[in-house]
TIFI-531399 format. One record per residue: residue in three letters; residue number from 1; x, y, z of N, C-alpha, C in turn. Coordinates in steps of 0.05 Angstrom, whole numbers, plus 32768, in hexadecimal, padded with zeros to 4 digits. Example, Ala and Ser with C-alpha at 12.3 -4.5 7.8 and 13.67 -1.06 7.14 Angstrom:
<pts>
(pt ALA; 1; (8108; 7F8E; 809C); (80F6; 7FA6; 809C); (8108; 7FBE; 809C))
(pt SER; 2; (8101; 7FD3; 808E); (8111; 7FEB; 808F); (8102; 8001; 809D))
</pts>
This chain:
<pts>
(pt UNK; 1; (8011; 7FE8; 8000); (8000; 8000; 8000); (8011; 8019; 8000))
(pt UNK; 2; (8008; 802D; 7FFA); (8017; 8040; 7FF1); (801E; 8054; 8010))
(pt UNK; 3; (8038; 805E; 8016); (8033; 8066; 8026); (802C; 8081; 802C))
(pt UNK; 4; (8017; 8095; 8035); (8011; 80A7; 8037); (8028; 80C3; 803B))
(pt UNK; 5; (802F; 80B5; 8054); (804A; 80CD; 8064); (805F; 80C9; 804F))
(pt UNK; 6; (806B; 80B8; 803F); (807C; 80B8; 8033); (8075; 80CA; 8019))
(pt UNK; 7; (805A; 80C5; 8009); (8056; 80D6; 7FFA); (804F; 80F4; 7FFC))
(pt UNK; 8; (8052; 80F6; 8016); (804A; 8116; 801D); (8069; 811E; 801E))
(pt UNK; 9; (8078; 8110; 8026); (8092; 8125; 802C); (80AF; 811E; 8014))
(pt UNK; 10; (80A2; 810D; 8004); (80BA; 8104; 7FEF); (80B0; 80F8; 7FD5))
(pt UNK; 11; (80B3; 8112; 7FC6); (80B3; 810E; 7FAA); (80BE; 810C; 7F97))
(pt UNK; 12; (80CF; 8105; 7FA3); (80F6; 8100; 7F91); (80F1; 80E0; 7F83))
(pt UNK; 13; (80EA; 80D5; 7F89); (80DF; 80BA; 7F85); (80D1; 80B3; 7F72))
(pt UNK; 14; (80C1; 80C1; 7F6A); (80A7; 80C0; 7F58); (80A0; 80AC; 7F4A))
(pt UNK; 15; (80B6; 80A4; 7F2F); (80B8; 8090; 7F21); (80C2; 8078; 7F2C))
(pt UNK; 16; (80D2; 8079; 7F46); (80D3; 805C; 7F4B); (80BF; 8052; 7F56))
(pt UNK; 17; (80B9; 8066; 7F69); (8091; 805D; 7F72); (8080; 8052; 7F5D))
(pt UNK; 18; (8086; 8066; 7F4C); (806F; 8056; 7F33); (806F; 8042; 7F34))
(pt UNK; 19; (808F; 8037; 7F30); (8091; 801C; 7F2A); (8086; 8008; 7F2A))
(pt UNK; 20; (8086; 800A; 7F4A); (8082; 7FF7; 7F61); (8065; 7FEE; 7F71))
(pt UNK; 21; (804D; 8008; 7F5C); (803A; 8008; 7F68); (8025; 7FE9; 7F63))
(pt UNK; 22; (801E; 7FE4; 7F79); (8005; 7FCB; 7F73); (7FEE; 7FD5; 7F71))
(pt UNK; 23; (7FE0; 7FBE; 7F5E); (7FC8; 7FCC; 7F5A); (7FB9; 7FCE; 7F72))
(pt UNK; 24; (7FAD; 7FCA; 7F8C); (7FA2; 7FD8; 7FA0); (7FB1; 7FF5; 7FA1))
(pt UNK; 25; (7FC3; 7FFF; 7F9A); (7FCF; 8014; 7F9F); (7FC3; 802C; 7F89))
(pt UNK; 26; (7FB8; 8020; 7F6D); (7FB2; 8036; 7F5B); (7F98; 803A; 7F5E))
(pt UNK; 27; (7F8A; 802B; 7F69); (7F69; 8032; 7F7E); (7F6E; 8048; 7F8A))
(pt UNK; 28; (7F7D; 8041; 7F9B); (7F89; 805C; 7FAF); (7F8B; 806D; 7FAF))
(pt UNK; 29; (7FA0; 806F; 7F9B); (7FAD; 808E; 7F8C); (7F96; 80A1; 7F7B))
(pt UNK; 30; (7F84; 8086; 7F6C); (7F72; 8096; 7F5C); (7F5C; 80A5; 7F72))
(pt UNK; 31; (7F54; 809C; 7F8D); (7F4B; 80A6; 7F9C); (7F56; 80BE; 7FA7))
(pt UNK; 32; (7F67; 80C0; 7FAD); (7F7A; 80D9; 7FBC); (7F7D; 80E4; 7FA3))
(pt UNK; 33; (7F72; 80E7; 7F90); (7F73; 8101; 7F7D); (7F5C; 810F; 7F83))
(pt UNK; 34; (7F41; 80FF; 7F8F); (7F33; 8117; 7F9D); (7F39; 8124; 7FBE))
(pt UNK; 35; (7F4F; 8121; 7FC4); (7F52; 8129; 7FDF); (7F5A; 814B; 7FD9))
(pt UNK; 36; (7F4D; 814A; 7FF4); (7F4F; 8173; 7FF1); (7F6D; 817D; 7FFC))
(pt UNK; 37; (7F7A; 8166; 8007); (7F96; 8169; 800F); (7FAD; 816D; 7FF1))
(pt UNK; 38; (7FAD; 8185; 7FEF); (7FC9; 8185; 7FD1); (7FDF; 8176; 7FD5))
(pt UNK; 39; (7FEB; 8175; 7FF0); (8008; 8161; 7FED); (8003; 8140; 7FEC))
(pt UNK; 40; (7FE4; 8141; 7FEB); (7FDB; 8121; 7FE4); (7FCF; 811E; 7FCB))
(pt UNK; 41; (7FC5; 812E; 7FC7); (7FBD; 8132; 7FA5); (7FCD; 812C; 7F91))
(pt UNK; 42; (7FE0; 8141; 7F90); (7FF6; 8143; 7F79); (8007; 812E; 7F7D))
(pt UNK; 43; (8015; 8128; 7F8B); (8028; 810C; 7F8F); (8019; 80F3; 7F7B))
(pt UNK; 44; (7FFE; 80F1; 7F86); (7FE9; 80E3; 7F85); (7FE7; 80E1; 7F63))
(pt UNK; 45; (7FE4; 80FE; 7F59); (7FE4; 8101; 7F3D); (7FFC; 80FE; 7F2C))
(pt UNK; 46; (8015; 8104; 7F3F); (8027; 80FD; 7F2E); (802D; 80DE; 7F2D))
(pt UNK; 47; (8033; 80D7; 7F3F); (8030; 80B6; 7F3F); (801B; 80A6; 7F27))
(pt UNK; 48; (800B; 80AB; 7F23); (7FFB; 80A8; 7F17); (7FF6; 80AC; 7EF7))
(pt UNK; 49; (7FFE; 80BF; 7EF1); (8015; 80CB; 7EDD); (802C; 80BE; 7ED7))
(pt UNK; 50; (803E; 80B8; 7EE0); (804F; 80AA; 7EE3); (8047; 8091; 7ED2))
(pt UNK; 51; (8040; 807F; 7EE1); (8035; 8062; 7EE5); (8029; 8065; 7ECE))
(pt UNK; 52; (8013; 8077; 7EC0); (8007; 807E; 7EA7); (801B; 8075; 7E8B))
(pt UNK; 53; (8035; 8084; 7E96); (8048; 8082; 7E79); (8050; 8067; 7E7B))
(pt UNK; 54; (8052; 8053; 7E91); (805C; 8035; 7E86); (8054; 8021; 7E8C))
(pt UNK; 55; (8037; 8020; 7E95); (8026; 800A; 7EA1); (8005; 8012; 7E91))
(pt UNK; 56; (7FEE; 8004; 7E8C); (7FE3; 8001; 7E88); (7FC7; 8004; 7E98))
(pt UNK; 57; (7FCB; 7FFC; 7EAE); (7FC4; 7FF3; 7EC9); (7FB1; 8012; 7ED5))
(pt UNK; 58; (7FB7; 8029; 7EC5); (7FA3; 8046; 7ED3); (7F86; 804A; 7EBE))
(pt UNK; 59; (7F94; 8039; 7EA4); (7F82; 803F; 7E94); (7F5D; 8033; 7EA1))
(pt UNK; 60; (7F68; 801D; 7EAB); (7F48; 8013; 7EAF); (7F35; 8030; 7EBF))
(pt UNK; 61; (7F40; 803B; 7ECB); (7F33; 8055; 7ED3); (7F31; 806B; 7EC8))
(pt UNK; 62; (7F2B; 806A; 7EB1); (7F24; 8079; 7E9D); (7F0B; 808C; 7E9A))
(pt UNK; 63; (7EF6; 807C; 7EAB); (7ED4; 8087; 7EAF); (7EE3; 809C; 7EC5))
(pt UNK; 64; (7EF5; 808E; 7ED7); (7EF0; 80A6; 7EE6); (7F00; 80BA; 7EE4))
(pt UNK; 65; (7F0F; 80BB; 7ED7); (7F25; 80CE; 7EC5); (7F15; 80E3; 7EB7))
(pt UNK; 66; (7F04; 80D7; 7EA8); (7EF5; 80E8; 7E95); (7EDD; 80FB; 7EA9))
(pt UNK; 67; (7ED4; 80E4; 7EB4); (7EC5; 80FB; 7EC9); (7ECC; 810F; 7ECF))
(pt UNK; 68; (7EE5; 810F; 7EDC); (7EF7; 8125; 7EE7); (7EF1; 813F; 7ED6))
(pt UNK; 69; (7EEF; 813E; 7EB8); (7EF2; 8150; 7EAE); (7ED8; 8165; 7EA9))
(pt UNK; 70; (7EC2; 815A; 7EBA); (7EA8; 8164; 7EC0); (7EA9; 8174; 7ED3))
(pt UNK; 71; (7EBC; 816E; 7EEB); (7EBC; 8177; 7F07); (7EBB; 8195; 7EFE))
(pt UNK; 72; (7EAF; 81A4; 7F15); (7EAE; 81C6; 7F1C); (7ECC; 81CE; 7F26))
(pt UNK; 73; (7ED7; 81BE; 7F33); (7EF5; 81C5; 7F34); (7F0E; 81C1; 7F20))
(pt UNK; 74; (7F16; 81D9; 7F20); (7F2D; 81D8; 7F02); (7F3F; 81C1; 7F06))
(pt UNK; 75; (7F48; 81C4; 7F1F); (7F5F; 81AD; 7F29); (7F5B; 8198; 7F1B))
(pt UNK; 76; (7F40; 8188; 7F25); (7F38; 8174; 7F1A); (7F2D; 8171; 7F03))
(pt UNK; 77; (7F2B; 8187; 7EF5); (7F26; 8180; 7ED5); (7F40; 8180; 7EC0))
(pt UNK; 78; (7F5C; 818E; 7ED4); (7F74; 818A; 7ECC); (7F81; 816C; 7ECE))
(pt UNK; 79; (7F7B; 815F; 7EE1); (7F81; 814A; 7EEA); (7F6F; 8135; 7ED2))
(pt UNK; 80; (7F58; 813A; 7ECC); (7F55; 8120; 7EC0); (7F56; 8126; 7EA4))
(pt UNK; 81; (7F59; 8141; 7E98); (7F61; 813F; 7E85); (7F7F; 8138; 7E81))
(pt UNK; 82; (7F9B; 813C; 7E8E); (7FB2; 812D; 7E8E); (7FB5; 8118; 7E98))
(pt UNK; 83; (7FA7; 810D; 7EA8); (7FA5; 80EE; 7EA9); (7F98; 80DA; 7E93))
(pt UNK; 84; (7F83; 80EB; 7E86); (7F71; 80E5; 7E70); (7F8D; 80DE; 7E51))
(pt UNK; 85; (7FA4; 80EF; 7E52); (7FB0; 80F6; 7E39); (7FD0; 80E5; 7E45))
(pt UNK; 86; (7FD0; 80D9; 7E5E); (7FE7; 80BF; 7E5B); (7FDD; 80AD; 7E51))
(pt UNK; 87; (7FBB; 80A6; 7E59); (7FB5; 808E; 7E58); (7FA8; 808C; 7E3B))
(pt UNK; 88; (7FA8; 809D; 7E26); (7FA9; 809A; 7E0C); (7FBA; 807C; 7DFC))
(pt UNK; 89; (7FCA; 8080; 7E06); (7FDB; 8070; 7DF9); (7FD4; 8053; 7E09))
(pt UNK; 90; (7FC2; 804A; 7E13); (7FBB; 802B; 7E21); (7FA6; 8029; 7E15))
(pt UNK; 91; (7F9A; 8041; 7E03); (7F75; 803F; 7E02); (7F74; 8026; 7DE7))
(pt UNK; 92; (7F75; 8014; 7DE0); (7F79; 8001; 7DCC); (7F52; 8000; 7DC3))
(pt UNK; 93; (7F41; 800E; 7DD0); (7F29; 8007; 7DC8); (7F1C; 8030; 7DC3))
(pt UNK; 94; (7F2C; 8037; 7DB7); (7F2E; 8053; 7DB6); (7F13; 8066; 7DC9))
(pt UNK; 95; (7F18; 805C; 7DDD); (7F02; 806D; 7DEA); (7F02; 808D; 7DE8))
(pt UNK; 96; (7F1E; 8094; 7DE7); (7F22; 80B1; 7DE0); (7F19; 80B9; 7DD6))
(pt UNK; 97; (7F0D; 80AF; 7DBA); (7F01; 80C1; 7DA9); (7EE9; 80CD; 7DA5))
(pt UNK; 98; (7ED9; 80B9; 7DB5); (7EC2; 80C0; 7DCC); (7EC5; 80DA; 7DDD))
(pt UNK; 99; (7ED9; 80DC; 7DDF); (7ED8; 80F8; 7DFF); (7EE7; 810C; 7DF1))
(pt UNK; 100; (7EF1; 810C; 7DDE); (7F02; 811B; 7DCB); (7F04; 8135; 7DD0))
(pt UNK; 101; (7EE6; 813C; 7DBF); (7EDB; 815D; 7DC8); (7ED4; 816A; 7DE0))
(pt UNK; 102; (7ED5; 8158; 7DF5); (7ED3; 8160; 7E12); (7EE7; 8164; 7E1C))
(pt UNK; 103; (7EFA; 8152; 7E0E); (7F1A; 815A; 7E1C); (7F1E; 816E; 7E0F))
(pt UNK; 104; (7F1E; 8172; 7DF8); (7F2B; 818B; 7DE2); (7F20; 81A0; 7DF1))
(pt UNK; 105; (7F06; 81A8; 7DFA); (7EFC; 81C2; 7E09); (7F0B; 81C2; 7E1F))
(pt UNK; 106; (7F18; 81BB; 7E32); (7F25; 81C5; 7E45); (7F44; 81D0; 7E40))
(pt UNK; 107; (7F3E; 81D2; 7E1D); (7F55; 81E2; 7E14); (7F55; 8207; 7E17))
(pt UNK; 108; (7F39; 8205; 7E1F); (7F2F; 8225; 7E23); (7F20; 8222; 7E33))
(pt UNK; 109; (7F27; 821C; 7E47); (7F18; 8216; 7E63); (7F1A; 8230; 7E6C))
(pt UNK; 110; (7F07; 822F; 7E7F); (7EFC; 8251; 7E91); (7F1D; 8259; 7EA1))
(pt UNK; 111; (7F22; 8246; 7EA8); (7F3E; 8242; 7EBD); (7F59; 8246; 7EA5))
(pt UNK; 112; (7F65; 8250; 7EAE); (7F7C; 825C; 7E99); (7F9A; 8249; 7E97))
(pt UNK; 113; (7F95; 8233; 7EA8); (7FAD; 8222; 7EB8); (7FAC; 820C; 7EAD))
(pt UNK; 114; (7F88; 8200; 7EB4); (7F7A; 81E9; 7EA2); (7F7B; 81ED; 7E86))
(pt UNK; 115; (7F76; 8203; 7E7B); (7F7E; 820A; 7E5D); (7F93; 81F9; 7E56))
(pt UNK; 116; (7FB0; 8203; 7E68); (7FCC; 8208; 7E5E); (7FCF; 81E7; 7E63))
(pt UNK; 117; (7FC5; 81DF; 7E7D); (7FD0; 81B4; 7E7A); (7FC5; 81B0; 7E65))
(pt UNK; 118; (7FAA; 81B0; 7E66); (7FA1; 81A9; 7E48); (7FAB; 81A5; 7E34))
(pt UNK; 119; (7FB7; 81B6; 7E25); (7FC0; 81BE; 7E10); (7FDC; 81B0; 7E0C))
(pt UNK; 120; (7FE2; 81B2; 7E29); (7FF9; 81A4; 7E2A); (7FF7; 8185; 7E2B))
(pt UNK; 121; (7FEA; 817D; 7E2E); (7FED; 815D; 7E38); (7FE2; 8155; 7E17))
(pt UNK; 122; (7FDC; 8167; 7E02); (7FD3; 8157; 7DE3); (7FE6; 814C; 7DDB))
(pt UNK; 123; (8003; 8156; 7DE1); (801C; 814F; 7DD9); (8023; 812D; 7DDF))
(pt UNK; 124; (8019; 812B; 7DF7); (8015; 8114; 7E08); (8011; 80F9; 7DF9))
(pt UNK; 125; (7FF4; 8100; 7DDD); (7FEB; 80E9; 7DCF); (7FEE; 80F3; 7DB4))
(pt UNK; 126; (7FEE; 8103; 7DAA); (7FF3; 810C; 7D93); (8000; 8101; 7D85))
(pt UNK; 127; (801A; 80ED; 7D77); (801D; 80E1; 7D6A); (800F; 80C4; 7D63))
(pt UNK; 128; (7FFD; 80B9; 7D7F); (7FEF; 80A6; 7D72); (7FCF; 80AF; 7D66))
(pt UNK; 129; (7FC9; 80C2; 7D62); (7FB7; 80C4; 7D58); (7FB4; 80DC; 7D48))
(pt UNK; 130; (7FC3; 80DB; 7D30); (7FC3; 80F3; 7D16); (7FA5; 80F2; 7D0B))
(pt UNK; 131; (7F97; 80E4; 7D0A); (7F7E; 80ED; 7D06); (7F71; 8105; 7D12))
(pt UNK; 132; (7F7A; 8102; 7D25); (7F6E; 8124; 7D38); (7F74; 8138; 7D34))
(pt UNK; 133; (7F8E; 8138; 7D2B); (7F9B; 8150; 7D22); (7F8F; 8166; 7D18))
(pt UNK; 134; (7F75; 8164; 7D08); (7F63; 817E; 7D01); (7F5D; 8187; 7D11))
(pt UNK; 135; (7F51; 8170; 7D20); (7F3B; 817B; 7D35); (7F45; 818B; 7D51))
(pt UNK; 136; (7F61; 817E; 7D56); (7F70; 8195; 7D69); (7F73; 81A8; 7D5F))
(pt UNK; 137; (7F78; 81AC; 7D43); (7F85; 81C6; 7D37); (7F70; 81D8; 7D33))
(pt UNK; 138; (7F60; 81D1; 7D34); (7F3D; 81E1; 7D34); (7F39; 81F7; 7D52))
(pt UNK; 139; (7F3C; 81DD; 7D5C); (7F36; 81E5; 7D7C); (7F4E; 81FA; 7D83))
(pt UNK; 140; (7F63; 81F0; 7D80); (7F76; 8206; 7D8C); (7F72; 821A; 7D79))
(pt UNK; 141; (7F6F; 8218; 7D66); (7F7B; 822E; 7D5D); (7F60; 824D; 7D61))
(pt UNK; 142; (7F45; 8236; 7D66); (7F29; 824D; 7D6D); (7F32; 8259; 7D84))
(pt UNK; 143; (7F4B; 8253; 7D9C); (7F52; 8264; 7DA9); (7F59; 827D; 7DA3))
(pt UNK; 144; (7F48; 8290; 7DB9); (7F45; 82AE; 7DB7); (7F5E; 82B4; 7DCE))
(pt UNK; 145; (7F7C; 82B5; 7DC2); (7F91; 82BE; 7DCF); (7F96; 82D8; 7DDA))
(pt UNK; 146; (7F86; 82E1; 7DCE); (7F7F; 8306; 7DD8); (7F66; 8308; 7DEC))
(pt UNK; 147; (7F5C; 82FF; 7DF7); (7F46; 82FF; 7E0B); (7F53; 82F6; 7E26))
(pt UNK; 148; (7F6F; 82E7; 7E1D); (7F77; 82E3; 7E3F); (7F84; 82F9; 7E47))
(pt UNK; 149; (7F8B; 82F8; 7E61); (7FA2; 8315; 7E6C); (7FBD; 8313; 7E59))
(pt UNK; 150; (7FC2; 8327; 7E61); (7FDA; 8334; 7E49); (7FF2; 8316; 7E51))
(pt UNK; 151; (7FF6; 8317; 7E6F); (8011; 830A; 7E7F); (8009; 82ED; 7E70))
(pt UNK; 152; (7FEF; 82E4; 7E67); (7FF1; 82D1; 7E65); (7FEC; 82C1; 7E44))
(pt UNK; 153; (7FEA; 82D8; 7E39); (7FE7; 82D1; 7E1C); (7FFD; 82BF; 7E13))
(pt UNK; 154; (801B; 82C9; 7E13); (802A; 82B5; 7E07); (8033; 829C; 7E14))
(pt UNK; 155; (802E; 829B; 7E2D); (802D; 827C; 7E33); (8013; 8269; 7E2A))
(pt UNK; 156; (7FFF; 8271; 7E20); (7FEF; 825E; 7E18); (7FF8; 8261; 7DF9))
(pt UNK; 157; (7FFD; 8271; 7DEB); (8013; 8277; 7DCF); (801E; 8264; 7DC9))
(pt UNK; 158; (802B; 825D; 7DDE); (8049; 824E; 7DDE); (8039; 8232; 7DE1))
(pt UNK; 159; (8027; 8230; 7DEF); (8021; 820E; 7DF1); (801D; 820A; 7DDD))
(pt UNK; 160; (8004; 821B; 7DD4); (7FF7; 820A; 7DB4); (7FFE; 8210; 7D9C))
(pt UNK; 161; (801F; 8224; 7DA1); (802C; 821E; 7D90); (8047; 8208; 7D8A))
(pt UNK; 162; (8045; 81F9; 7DA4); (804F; 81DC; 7DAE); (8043; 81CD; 7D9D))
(pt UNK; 163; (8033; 81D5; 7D9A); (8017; 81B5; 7D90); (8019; 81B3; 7D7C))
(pt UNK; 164; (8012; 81CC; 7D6D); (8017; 81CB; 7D4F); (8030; 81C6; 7D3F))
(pt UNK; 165; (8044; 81D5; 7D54); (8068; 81CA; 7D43); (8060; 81A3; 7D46))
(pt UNK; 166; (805B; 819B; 7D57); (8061; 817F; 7D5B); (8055; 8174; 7D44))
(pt UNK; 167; (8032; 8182; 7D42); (8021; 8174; 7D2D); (802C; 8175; 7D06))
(pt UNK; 168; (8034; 818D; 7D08); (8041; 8191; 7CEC); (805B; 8184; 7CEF))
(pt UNK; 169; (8067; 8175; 7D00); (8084; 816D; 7CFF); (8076; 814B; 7CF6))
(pt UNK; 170; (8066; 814A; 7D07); (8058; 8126; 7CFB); (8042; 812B; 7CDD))
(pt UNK; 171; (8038; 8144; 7CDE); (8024; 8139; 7CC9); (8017; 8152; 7CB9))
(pt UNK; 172; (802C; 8167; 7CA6); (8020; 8183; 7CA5); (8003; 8180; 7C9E))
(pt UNK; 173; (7FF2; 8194; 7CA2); (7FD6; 819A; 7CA4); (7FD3; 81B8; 7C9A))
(pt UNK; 174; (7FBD; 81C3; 7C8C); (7FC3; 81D7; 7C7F); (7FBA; 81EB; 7C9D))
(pt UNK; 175; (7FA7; 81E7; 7CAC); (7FA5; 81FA; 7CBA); (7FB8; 81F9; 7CDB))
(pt UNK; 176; (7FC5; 81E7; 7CDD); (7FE1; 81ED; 7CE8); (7FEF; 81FF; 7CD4))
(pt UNK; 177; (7FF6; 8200; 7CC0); (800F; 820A; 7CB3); (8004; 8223; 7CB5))
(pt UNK; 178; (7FEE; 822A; 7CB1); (7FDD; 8249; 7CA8); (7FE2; 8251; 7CC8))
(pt UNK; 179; (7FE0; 8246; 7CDF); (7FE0; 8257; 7CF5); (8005; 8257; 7CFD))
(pt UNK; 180; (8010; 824A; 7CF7); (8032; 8251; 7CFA); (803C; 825D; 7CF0))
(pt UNK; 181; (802D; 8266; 7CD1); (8032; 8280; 7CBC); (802D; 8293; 7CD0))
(pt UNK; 182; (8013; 829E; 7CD9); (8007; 82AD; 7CE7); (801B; 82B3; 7CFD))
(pt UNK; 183; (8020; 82A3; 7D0C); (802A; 82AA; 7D27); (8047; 82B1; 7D26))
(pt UNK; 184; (8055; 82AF; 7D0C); (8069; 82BC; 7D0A); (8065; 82DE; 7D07))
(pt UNK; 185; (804C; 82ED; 7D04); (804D; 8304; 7D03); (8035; 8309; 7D16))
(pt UNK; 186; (8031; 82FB; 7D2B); (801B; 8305; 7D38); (8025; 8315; 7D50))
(pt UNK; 187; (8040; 8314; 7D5F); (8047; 8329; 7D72); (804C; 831A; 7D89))
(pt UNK; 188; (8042; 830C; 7D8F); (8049; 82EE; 7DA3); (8068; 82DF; 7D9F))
(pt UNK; 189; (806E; 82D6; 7D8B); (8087; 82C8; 7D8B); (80A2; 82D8; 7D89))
(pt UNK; 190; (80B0; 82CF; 7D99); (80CA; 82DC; 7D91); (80DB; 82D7; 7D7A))
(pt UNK; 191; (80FB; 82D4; 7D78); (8105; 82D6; 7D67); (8108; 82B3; 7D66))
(pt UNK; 192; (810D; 82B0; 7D7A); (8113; 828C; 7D7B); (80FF; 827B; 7D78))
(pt UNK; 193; (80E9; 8281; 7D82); (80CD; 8275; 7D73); (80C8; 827A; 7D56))
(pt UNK; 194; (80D4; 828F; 7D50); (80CB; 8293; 7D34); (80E4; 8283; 7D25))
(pt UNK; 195; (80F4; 8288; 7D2E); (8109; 8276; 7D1A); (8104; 8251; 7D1C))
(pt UNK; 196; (80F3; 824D; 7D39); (80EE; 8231; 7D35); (80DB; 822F; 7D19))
(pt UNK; 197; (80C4; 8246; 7D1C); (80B7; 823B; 7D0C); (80B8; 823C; 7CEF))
(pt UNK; 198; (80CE; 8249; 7CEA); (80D8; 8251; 7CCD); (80DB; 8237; 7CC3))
(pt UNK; 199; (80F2; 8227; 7CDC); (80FF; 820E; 7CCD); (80EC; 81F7; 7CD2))
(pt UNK; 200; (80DA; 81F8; 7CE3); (80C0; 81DA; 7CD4); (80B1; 81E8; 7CBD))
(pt UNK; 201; (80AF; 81FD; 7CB9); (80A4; 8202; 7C9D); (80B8; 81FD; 7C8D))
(pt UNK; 202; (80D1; 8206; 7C8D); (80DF; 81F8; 7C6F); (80DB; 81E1; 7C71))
(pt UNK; 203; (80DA; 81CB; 7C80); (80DE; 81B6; 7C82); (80C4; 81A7; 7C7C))
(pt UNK; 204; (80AC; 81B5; 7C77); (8098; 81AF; 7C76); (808C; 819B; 7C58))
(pt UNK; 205; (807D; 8186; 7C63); (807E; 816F; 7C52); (8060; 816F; 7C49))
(pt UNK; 206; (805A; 8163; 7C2D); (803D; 8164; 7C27); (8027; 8167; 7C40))
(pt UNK; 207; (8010; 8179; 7C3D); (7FFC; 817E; 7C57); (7FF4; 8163; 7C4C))
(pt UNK; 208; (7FDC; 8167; 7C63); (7FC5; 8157; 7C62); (7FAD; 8160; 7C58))
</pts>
């Protein structure tokens, strides 16, 4: 069983914990993701996470993963949408594609944080599933980057312009390439973003 005190005061460990966990232990963990205690939560979530990238064994909790992403709290709609985007890669009966557009909306979630995991955790499954590729590129790109606060425009910039370098690096798409054109003169990227994106456009291979 997992021990509580140990995971409150030591998180240096993370991945060997993963390791080691039994399954009575991922009951557990997936429980203490609703605890209102944060130094039991997050451990909780990272572990969990963890264990996501090389075991199979979190996926069966998937209903309640997805739930998560209903909750009134951001936390936990962060949480099961990045727990939702390890366990991509175990889904062999594509349930994902089912929850797709529910996950994709917490790309512009009310919460500005939940946005940014979001967005971030596509990277997560994104090479096994190039079929999607429009449909993220839709979604991000209907992001209204000018409606957030000023401090925070170019870090959500920079995510979903993460997403798209990756997606045109596996599979150009014409409305990825049209928004990396764009964002080289939109005022957001610097000189080094812009020179990344110079060189996946030369490099750029028949769209889709």
């Amino acid at each position: 069983m997992i021990d509580l005190g140990t995971l409150k005061k030591d998180k240096s460990n993370l991945e060997e914990m993963s390791e080691n966990l039994a399954e009575e232990d991922l009951g557990q963990l997936v429980a203490l993701l609703d605890s209102k205690e944060d130094d039991v939560r997050y451990p909780a979530f990272l572990l969990l996470q963890k264990r996501s990238e090389i075991k199979p064994d979190v996926y069966p909790y998937w209903v309640a993963l997805v739930r998560k992403m209903d909750d009134a709290n951001s936390y936990q709609r962060s949480i099961g949408c990045m727990l939702i985007a390890e366990n991509v890669r175990w889904d062999q009966e594509n349930r994902f594609g089912g929850i797709l557009k529910a996950y994709l909306a917490h790309c512009n979630d009310e919460r500005f944080i939940t946005s940014r995991q979001t967005i971030q955790s596509i990277r997560r499954w994104l090479p096994l599933h190039p079929e999607y590729f429009q449909e993220v590129a839709e979604m991000l790109q209907s992001i209204d980057i000018g409606s957030f606060k000023e401090t925070q425009r170019k870090l959500i910039f920079t995510d979903i312009l993460e997403v798209f370098l990756e997606i045109h690096a596996i599979r150009p798409i014409r409305t990825v390439s049209d928004y990396l054109l764009s964002a080289m003169t939109g005022g957001l990227a610097d000189r080094k973003t812009i020179r990344r994106i110079e060189k996946a456009l030369k490099c750029q291979g028949p769209e889709a």
